[in-house]
C-alpha positions as a Markdown table, in Angstrom:
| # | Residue | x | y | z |
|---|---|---|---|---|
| 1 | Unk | -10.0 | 34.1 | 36.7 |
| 2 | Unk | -10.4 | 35.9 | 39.9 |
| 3 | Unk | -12.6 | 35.1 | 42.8 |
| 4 | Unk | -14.8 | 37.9 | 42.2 |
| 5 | Unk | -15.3 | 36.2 | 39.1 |
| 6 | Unk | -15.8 | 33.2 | 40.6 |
| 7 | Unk | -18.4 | 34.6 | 42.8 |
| 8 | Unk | -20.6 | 36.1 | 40.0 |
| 9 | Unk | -20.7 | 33.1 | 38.0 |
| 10 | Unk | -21.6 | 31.1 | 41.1 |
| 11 | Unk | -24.1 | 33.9 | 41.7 |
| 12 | Unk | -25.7 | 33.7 | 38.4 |
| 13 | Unk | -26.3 | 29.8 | 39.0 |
| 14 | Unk | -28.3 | 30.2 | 42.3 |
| 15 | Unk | -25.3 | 30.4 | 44.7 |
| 16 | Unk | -26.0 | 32.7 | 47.7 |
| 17 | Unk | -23.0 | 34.3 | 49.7 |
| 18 | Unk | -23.5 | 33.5 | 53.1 |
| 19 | Unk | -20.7 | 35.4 | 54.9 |
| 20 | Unk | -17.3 | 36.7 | 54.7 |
| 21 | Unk | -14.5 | 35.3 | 56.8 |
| 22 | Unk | -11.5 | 37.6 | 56.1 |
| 23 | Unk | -10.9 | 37.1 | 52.1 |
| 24 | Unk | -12.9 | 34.0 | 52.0 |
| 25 | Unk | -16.4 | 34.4 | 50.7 |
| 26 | Unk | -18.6 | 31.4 | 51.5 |
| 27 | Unk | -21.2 | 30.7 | 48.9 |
| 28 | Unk | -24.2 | 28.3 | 49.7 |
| 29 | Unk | -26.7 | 26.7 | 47.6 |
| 30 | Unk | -29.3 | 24.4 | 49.7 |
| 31 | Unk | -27.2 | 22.6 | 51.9 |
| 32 | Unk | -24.1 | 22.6 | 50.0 |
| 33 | Unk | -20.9 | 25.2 | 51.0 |
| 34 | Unk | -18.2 | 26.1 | 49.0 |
| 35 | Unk | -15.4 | 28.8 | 50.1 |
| 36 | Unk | -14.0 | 31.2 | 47.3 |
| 37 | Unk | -11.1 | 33.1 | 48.1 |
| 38 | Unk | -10.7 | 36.7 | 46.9 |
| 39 | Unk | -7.3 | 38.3 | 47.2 |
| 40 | Unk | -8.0 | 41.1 | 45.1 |
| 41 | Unk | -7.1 | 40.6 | 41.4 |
| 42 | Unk | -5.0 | 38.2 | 41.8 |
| 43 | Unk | -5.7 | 34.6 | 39.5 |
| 44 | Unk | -6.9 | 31.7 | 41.7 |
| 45 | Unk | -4.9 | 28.6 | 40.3 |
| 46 | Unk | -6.1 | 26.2 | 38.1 |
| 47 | Unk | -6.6 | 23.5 | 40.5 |
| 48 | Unk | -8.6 | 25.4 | 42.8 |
| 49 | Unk | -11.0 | 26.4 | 39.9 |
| 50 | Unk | -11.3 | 22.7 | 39.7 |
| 51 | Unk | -12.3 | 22.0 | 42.9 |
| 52 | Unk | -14.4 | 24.7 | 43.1 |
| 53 | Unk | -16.3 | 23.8 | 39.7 |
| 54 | Unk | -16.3 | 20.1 | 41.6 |
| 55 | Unk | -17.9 | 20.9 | 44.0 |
| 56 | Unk | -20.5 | 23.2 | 42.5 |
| 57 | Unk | -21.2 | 22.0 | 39.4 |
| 58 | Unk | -20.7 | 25.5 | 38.0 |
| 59 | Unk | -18.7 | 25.3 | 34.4 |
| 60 | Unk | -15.9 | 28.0 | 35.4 |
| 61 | Unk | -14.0 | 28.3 | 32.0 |
């Protein structure tokens, strides 16, 4: 899974991007902020879809 991805299913839960910082897209959802990076196609790693789930509370699989 990719951080594009990433950033639709975090889109289709409510998650709002709030800026770009190079390849990092930093998604907010109330007061909560949660940085996906997006290095093209390339995979994220498993652990980081973890964290990112985490923290979100977005099912990423």
């Amino acid at each position: 899974m990719n951080g594009n991805e990433v950033i639709a299913k975090l889109k289709a839960a409510g998650w709002t991007l709030a800026r770009i910082n190079g390849s990092h897209h930093v998604m907010v959802k109330g007061s909560q902020s949660v940085s996906v990076p997006v290095h093209g196609k390339r995979d994220l790693k498993p652990g980081l879809l973890v964290g990112i789930a985490r923290q979100t509370g977005v099912k990423l699989k």
